[in-house]
N, C-alpha and C positions, 0 to 999 in steps of 0.2 A: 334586620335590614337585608332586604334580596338584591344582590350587588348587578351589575349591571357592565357590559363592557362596552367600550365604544370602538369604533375605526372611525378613519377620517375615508369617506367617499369619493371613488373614483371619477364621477362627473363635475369635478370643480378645478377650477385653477388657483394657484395659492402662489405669494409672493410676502417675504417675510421684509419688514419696515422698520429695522432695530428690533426692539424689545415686543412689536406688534405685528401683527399678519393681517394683512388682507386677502381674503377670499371671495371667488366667482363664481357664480352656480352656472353650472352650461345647461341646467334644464332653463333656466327665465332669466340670464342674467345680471341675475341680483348680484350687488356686491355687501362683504361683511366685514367690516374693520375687527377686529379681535385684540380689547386690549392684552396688557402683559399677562394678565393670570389665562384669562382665557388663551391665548395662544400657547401658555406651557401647558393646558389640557389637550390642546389641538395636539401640539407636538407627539407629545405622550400616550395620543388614541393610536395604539399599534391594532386592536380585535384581541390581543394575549392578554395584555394587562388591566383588573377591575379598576372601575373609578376609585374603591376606595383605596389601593394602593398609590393611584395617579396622586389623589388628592392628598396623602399622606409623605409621600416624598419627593410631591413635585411643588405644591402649592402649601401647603400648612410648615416644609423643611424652608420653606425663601421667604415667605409672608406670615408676618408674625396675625396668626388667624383660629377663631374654633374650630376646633377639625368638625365637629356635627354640623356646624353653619357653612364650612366651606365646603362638603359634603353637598349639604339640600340645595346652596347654590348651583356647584356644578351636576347636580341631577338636572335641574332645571335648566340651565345649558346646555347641557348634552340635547334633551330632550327637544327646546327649542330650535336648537339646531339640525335634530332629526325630522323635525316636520318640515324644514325647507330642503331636504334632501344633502344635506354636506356631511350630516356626522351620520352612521348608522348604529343602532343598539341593539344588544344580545342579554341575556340570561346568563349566556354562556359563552366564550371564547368564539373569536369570529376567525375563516379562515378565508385569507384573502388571497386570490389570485393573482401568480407573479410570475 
């Protein structure tokens, strides 16, 4: 498996809802509810840390889940959420501008 990193995207607005995040894309104004799992991957997209670490102490340590399945789910989140421009993905550690 070729891990992958994520950050969360400088052109969105985010506002957290309890346990959920809502986010705004400021390229087309889309809005995106993020239930509880997905938002502790949101949280946890620093650009440093691999998904599979994310998914191992963020989501498979609080949700009793198979780490392989909660794995190939959050590739596919990430993923989807990098084609509407809010998450972006690397090979390798992303280094973000601050």
């Amino acid at each position: 498996m070729n891990d992958i990193y994520v950050a969360r995207s400088s052109a969105i607005a985010a506002r957290a809802l309890e346990e959920e995040m809502v986010i705004m894309s400021m390229r087309d104004s889309t809005l995106f509810t993020l239930n509880e799992v997905a938002a502790e991957i949101w949280r946890a997209a620093d650009g440093k840390t691999p998904l599979s670490e994310i998914v191992r102490n963020n989501i498979c340590a609080k949700f009793a889940t198979d780490p392989d399945a909660a794995y190939a789910d959050a590739e596919i989140f990430c993923r989807q959420l990098s084609d509407c421009g809010i998450l972006m993905l690397s090979d390798r550690p992303i280094e973000l501008g601050g």
